[in-house]
C-alpha positions in Angstrom: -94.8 0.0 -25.8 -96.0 1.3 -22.4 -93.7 4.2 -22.2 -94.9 4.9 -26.1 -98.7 5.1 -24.6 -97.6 7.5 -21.5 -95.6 9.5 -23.6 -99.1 10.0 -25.9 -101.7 10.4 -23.1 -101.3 13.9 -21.8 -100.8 14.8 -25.4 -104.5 13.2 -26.5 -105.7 14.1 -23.1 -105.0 18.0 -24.1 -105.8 17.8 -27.9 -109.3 15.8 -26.4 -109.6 19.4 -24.3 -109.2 21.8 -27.0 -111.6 19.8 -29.1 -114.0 20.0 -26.4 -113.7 24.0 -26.0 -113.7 24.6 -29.4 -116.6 22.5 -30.2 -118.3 24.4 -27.1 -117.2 27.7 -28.4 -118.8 27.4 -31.9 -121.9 25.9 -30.7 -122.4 28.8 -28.3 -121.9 31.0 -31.5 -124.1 29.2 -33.8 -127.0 29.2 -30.6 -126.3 32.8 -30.7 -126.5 33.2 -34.1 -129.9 31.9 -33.8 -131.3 33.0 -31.2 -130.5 36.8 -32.9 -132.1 35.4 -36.5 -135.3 34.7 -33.8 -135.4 37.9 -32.3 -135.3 39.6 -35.5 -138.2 37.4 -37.2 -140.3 38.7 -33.9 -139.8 42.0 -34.2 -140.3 42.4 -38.0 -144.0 40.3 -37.8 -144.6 42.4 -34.3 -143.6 45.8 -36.4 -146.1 44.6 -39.7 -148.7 43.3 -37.3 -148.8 47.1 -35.4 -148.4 48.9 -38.6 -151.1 47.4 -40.1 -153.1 48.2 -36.8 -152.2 51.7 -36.7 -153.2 52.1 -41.0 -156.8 50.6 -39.6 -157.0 52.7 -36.8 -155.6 56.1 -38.6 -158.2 55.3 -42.0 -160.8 57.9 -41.2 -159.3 60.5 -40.3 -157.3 62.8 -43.2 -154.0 63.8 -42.8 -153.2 66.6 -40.3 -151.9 69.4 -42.9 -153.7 68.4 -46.0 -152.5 66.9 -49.2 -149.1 68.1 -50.7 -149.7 70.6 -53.1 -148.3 68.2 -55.5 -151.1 66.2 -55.5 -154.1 68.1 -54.7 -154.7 68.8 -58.4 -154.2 65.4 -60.0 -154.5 66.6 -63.8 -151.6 69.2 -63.1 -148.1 67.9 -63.1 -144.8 69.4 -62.9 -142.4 67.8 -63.7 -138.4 68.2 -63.3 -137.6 67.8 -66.7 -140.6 67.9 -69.3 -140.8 64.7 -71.7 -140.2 65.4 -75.5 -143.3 64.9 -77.3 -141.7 64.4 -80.6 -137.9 62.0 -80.8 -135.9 62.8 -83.6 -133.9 59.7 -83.4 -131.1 58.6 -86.2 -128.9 55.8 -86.6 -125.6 56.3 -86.9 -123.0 54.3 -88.3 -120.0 53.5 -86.7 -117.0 52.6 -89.2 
């Protein structure tokens, strides 16, 4: 029986090791893994907080070339294709 227990220890004494390291390796992974999910969260609050600073800050003055031509005449459109004021739809049967 003691030969069957030193046989087994270096064995349980390595298999106990790459345990360890592999439970070390994914919870380095998973503490990276959320410490990246944290940055991101700061940045995108930091990027809406200063965007909705700058929209306050830039709300009196108008834009630097105008308005696009587009828009300048609101009751004028153009669009790319014109809408059909009158649909001659018909049902067709399918045999």
């Amino acid at each position: 029986m003691k030969h069957k227990i030193m046989f087994f220890l270096p064995r349980l004494a390595g298999l106990a090791l790459l345990v360890g390291l592999a439970s070390l390796v994914l919870f380095l992974l998973f503490r990276l893994l959320l410490l990246v999910v944290a940055i991101g969260t700061i940045v995108a609050i930091t990027a809406k907080l200063l965007s909705g600073a700058r929209k306050k800050w830039m709300q009196g003055y108008p834009p630097e070339h105008g308005l696009h031509p587009h828009f300048r005449n609101p009751g004028h459109s153009n669009p790319a294709m014109p809408i059909a004021t009158q649909v001659n739809a018909a049902i067709v049967p399918i045999n």
